[in-house]
C-alpha positions in Angstrom: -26.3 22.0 13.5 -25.0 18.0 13.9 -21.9 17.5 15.9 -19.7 14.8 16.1 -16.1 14.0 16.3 -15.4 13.3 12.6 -16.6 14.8 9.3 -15.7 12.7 6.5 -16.8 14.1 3.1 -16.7 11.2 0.2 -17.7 7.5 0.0 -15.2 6.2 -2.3 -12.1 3.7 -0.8 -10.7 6.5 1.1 -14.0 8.3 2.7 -15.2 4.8 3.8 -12.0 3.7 4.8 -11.1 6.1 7.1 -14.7 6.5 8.5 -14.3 3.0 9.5 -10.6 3.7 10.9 -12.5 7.0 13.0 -14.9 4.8 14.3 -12.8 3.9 16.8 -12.1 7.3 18.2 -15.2 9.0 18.1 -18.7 9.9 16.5 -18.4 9.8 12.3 -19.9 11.8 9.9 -20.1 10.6 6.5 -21.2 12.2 3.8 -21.8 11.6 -0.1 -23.6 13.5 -2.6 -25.0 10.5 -4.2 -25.1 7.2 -2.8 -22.4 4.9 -0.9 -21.9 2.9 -4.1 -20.8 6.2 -6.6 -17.4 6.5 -6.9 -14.5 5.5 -8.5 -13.2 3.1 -6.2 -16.1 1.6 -6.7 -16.0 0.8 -10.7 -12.4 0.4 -10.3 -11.1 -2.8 -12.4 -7.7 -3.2 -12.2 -7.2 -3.8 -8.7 -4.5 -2.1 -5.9 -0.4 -2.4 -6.1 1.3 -3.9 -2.7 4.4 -6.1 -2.4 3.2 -9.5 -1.4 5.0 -12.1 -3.8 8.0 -13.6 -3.2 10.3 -12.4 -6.4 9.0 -8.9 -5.2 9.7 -5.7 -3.0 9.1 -2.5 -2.1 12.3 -1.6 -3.6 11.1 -2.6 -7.1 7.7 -1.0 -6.4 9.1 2.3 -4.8 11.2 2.3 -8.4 8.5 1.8 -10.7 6.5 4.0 -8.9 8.9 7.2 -9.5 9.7 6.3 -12.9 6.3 6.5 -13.7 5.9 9.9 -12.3 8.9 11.1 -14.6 10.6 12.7 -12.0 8.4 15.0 -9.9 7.4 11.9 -7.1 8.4 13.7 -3.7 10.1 10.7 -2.6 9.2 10.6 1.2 5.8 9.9 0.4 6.7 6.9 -1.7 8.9 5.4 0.5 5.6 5.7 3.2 3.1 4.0 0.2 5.7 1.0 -0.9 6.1 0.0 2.8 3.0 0.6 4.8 1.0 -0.5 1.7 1.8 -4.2 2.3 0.7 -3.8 5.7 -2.8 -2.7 5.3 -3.2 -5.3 2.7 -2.7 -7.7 5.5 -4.7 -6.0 7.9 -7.7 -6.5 5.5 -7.2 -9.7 4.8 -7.2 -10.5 8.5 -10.3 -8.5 8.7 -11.8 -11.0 6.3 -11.4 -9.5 2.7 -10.6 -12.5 0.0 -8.7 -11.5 -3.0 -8.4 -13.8 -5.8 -6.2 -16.4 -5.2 -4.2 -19.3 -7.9 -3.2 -22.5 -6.1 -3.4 -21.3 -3.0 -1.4 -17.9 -3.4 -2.8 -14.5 -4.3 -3.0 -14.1 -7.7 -0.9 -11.4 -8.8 -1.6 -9.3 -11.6 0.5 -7.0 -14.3 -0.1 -3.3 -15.1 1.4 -0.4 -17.0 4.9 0.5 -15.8 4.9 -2.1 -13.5 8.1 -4.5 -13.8 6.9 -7.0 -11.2 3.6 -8.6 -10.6 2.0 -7.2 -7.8 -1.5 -6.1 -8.7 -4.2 -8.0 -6.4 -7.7 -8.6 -7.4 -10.6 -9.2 -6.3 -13.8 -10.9 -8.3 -11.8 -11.1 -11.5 -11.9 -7.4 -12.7 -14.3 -5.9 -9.9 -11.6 -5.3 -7.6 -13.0 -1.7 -6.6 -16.7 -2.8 -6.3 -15.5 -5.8 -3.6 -13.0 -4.2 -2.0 -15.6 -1.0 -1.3 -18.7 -3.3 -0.5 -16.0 -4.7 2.2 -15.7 -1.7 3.7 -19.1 -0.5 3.6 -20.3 -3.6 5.1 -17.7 -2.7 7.8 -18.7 0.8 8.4 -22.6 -0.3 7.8 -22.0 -2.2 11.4 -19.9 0.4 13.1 -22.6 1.8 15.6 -20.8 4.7 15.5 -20.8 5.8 12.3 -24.1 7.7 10.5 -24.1 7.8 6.7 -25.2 10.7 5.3 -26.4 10.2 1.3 -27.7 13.4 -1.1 -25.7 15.3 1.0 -23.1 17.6 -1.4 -21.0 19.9 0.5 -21.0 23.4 -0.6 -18.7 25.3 2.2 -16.2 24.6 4.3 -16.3 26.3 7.8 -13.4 27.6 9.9 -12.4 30.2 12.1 -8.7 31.6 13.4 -8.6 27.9 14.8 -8.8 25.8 11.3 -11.9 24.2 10.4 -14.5 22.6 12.2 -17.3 21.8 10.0 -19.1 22.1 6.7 -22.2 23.3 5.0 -24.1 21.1 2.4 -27.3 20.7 0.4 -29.4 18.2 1.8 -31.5 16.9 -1.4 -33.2 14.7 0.4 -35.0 17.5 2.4 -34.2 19.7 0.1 -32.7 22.5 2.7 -29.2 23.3 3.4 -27.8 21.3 6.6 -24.8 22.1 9.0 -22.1 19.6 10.4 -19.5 20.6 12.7 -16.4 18.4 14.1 -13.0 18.6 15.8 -11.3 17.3 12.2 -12.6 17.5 9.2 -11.5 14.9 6.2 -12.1 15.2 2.5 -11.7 12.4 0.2 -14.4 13.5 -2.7 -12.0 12.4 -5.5 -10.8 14.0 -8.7 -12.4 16.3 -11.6 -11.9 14.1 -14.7 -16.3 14.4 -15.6 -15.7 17.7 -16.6 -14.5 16.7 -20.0 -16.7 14.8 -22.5 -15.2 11.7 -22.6 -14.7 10.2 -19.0 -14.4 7.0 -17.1 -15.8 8.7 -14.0 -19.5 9.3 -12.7 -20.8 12.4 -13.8 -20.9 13.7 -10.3 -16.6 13.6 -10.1 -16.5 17.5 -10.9 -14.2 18.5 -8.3 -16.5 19.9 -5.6 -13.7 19.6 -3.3 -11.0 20.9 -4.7 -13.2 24.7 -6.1 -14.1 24.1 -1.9 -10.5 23.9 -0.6 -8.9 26.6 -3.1 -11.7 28.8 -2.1 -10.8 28.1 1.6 -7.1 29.1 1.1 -5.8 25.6 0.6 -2.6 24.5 -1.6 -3.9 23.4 -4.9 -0.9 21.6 -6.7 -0.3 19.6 -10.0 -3.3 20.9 -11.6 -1.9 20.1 -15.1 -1.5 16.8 -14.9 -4.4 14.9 -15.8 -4.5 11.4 -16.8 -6.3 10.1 -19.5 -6.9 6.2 -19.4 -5.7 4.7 -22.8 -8.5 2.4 -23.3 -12.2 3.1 -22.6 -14.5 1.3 -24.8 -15.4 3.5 -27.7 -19.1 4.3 -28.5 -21.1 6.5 -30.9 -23.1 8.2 -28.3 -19.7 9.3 -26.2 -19.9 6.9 -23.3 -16.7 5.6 -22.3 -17.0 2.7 -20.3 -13.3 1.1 -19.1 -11.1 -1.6 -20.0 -8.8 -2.6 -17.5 -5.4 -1.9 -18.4 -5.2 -5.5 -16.6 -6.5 -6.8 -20.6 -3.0 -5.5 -22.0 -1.8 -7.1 -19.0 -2.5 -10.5 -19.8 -1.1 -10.1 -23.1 -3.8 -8.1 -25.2 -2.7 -5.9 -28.2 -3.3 -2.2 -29.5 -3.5 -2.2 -33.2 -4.1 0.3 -35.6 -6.8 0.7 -38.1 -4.2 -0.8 -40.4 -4.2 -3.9 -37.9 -0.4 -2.7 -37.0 0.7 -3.4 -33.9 1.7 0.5 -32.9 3.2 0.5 -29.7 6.3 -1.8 -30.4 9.4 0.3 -30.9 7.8 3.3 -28.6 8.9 1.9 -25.3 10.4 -1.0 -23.9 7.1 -2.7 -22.0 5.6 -1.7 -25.9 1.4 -1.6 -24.6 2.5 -2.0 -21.0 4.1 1.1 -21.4 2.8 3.9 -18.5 -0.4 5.3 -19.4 0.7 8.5 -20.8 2.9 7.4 -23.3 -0.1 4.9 -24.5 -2.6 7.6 -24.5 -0.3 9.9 -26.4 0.3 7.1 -28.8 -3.3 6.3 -29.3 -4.2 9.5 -30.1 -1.9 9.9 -32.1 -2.7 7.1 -34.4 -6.2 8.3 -34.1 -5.3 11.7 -35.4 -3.0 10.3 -38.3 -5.6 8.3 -39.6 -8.8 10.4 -38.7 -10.8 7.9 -37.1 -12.1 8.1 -33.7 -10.7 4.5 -31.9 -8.0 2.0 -32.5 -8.6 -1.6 -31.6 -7.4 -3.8 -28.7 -6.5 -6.9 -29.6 -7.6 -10.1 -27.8 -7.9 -12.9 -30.8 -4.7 -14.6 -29.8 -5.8 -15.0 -26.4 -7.2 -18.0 -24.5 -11.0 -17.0 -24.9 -12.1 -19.0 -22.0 -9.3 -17.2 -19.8 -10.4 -13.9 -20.6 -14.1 -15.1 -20.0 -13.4 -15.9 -16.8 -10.4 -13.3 -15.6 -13.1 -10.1 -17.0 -16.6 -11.2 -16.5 -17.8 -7.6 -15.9 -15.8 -6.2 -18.9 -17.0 -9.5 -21.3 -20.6 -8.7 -20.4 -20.3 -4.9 -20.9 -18.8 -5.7 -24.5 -21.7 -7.8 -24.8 -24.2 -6.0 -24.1 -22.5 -3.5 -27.0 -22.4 -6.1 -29.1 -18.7 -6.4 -28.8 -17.1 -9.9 -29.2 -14.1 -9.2 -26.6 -12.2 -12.1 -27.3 -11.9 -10.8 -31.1 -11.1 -6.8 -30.6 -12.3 -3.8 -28.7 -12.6 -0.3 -30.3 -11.1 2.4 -27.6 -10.2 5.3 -27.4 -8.4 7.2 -24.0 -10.7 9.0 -21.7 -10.3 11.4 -19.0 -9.4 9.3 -15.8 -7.4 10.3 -12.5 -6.9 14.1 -11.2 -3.1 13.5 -10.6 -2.6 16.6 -8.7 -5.3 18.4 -6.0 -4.8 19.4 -2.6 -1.1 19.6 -1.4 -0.9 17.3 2.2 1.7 16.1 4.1 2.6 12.4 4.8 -0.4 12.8 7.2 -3.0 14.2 5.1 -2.9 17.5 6.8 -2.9 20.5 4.8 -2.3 24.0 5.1 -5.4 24.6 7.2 -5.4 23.3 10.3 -8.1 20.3 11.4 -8.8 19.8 7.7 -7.2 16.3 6.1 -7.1 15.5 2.9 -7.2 11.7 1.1 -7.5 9.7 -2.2 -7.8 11.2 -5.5 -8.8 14.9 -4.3 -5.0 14.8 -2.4 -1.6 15.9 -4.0 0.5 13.6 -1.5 3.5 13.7 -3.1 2.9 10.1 -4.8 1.9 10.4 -8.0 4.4 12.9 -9.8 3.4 13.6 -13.6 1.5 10.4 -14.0 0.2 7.9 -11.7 1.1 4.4 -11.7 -1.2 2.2 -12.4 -3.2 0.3 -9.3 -1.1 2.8 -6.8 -4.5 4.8 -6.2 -6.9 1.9 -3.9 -3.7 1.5 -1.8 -3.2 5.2 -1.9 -6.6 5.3 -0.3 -5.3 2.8 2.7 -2.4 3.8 3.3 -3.3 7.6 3.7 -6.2 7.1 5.0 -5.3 5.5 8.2 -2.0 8.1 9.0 -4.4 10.9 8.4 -6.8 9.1 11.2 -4.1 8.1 13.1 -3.0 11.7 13.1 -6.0 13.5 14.3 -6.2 11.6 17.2 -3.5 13.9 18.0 -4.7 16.7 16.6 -8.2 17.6 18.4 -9.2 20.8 18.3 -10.1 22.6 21.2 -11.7 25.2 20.7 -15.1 25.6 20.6 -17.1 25.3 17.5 -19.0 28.8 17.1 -23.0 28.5 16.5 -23.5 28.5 12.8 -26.8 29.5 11.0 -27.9 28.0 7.4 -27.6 30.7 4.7 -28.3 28.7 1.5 -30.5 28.3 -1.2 -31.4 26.1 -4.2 -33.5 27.8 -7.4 -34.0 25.0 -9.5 -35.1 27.0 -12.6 -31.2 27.2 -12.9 -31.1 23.7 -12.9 -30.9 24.4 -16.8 -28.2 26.8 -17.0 -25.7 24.6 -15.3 -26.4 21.7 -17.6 -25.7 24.1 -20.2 -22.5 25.7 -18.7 -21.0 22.0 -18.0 -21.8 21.1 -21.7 -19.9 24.2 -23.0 -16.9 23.4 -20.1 -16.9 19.7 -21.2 -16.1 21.3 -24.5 -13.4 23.6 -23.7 -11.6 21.3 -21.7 -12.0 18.3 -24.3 -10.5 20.7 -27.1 -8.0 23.3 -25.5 -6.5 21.0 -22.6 -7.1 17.8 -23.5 -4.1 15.2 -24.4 -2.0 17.4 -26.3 -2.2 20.4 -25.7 -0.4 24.2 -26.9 -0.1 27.3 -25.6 -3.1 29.3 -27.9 -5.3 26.6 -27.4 -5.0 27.1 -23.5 -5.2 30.8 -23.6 -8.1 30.2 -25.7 -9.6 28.0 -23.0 -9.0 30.4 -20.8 -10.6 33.3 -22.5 -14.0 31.5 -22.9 -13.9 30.4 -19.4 -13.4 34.0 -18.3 -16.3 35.4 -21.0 -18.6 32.1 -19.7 -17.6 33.7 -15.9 -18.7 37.4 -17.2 -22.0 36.5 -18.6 -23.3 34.1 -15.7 -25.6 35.0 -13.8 -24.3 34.4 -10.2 -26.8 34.3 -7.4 -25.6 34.8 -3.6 -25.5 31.4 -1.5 -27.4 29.5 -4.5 -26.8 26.2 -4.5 -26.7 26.1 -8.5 -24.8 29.8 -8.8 -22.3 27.9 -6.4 -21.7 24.6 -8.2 -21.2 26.6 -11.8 -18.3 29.0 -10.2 -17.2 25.7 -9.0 -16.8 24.1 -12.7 -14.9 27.3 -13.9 -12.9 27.6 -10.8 -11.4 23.7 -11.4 -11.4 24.4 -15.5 -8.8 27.0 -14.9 -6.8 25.9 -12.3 -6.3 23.2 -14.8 -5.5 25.7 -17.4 -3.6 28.4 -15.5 -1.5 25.2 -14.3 -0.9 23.8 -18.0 0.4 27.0 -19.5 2.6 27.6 -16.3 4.4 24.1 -17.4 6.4 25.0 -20.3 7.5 21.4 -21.5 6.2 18.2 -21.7 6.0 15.5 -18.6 3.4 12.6 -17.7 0.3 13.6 -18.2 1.1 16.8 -19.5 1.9 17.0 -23.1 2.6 20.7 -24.7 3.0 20.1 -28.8 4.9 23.6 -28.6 7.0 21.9 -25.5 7.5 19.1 -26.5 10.5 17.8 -24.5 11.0 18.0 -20.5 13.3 20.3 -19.2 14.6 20.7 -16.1 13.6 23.7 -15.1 10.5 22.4 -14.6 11.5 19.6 -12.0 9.6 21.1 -9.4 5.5 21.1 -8.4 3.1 24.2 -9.3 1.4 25.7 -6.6 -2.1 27.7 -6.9 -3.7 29.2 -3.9 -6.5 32.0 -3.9 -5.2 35.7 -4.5 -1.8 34.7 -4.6 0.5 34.4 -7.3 1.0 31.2 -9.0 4.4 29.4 -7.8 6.9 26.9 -7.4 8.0 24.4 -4.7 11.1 21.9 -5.2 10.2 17.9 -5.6 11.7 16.2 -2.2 14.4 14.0 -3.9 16.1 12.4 -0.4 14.7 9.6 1.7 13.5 9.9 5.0 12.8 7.6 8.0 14.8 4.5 8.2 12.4 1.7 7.1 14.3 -0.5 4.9 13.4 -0.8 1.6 15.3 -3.8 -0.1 12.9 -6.8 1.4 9.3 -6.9 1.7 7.4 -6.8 4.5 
């Protein structure tokens, strides 16, 4: 057993940020089942939303941000993003972090569903892999912080107290390794590499959210996932993303006829939010039975687009892409919208254990997640939940905990094979569009994969499989609840939102599935008509 104060489970923006945040309150924990540089935040492109320009406010941002979540934001946790958000932008910049900057200013950026420009970046389009090497430089020096890589957590411990620890697979030694704290925090990110086609590394499965709903947490939102309109399109199925930043500085989405298809189907036309341009795309796709549509950069400035996506110009490159002509894409599965339901503190339903990032159901991100809102997400989250442990130490005394676990890696195979044939189901029953026969088909070959496995007791590869079908159908179980069509849920035999349906889904183990209103009234008294 390893004790400290802090367990922090997840190296992406909100695992490293609030490791570095703990540092100052105790012993840190953290642990990643790959490496410190394999996440999303890390191959993020776009860059993070915060009111910092003149012309803007967290007014605008705290509108843009609902209206993109078509009406299921919870809007105290808004009001906390849109104001505190500019905040910890500061603090980083203080701290030494250097966004890109035009004439002396920050250069600002525009996004999908975003009326104002307020996107900051960093390195042209490597915003995620600066703004994370920032912090992991910072919690590289913090003396009081121990990084833990290889490490995948595969239990969640607690007691009549709330948690106080975890268990995971040490692959480095190859033997299973116990860590107990006074407060636990998750932040292992989202599920989206369980379908075919993904933006995410292979390893974002949704570990933590098959570990929370075992543990009794609130799993919410489940059926909203959001598929990124335009990820380069490749024969051998890699998707490898384009910044929605590209259709941000004027780039178009034409069809295989070279038709300009988003004009007349919303008002910001390819700025539009994402699931309205993913809809849109695969539609086209579908109507003309080809597997991509083409964004258009021939009328831009070639040199400007040179130098605003380096990393995106050389990826194209090395596909033999010519991005300053067009760009075959097609969507791919992206962000997790829901996950674990927290309060405006990260906390969840289990006491000691936080929640933060992508893996969290905050209340932000409603149906469909506005573009750029998930680095400051990270921050802004991040720090409360910190902030809020210090308050929140448990007591008790952690009980003495023996390693029970296993790893047979002639099943190695078998869970290949079972993450092909989930990929699958996923990708075809609850994909974009979706119905209800093809979900209750899903569901029936998740439940006949579940019947035929061959489950071993505390096997590490027995454990990680139940975990893939577990997140499959809360996804599922989730999208045939929702009977109508919102964000980034879309239900051809639904078709139109209803309200009814104005409310979040709530799964937790061996209870019924249910309902719990959206929180439609302000709180707190931080103003919200100037910036901060």
């Amino acid at each position: 057993m390893r004790s400290y104060d802090y367990i922090i489970v997840g190296s992406g923006l909100a695992g490293l940020y609030t490791a570095y945040r703990a540092s100052a309150y105790g012993k840190v924990a953290l642990l990643t089942k790959s490496n410190i540089r394999e996440s999303n935040s890390y191959f993020a492109q776009g860059g993070i939303a915060a009111v910092t320009g003149e012309d803007d406010a967290p007014l605008f941002h705290f509108q843009d941000t609902i209206t993109a979540g078509r009406g299921l934001c919870d809007y105290p946790a808004v009001h906390v993003l849109v104001n505190e958000g500019p905040v910890r932008i500061q603090e980083l910049i203080n701290d030494g972090m250097h966004f890109d900057t035009e004439n002396g200013e920050l250069a600002l950026g525009l996004e999908g569903g975003h009326h104002q420009k307020r996107i900051l970046h960093a390195g042209g389009d490597a915003t995620g892999r600066m703004i994370t090497n920032f912090v992991i430089d910072k919690v590289e020096h913090c003396p009081s912080v121990e990084v833990f890589d290889n490490h995948a957590v595969i239990a969640l411990l607690q007691d009549e107290h709330g948690c106080y620890g975890v268990r995971c697979w040490d692959f480095n030694e190859n033997r299973e390794e116990v860590f107990t704290g006074h407060n636990v925090l998750l932040t292992s990110g989202g599920t989206s590499a369980i379908y075919k086609r993904t933006t995410n590394p292979h390893t974002t499965i949704g570990d933590g959210l098959a570990l929370t709903f075992e543990a009794g947490c609130e799993i919410a939102d489940m059926e909203f996932i959001q598929f990124h309109p335009s990820a380069i399109y490749t024969p051998s199925g890699e998707a490898y993303l384009v910044s929605e930043a590209v259709r941000g500085e004027g780039a178009h989405l034409l069809n295989q006829q070279g038709e300009r298809f988003m004009v007349g189907k919303h008002e910001l036309a390819e700025l539009a939010p994402r699931d309205i341009v993913a809809q849109s795309i695969f539609l086209q796709m579908k109507q003309n039975d080809q597997d991509y549509v083409y964004l258009s950069l021939k009328h831009l400035d070639p040199e400007k687009i040179k130098k605003r996506f380096p990393n995106i110009f050389e990826k194209c490159a090395e596909l033999g892409i010519d991005m300053t002509d067009r760009i075959p894409v097609a969507p791919a599965a992206h962000y997790t919208v829901g996950g674990v339901r927290t309060d405006l503190n990260g906390r969840t339903n289990i006491p000691h254990l936080y929640v933060c990032g992508e893996l969290a159901s905050s209340g932000i991100m409603g149906a469909n997640r506005l573009a750029s809102n998930s680095l400051i997400e990270c921050l802004v989250y991040g720090k409360r939940a910190v902030e809020d442990s210090v308050r929140n130490k448990r007591e008790a005394p952690v009980p003495e905990i023996t390693p029970r676990f296993h790893l047979d890696a002639r099943k190695l195979d078998a869970y290949l094979q079972l993450k092909t044939e989930v990929a699958d189901i996923m990708t075809r029953e609850a994909g974009i569009i979706r119905n209800k026969s093809g979900l209750q088909e899903g569901l029936n070959r998740l439940e006949a994969l579940k019947a035929k496995e061959n489950f071993e007791a505390n096997e590490y590869y027995s454990l990680v499989s139940k975990n893939l079908l577990t997140v499959a159908e809360l996804i599922i179980r989730s999208a045939l609840f929702r009977e109508e069509s919102r964000g980034g849920h879309f239900r051809s035999d639904y078709p139109n939102p209803e309200d009814a349906f104005v409310c979040h889904i709530i799964q937790q183990k061996e209870k019924e599935i249910r309902t719990l209103p959206v929180q439609l009234k302000m709180t707190g008294s931080v103003r919200l008509e100037s910036k901060i």
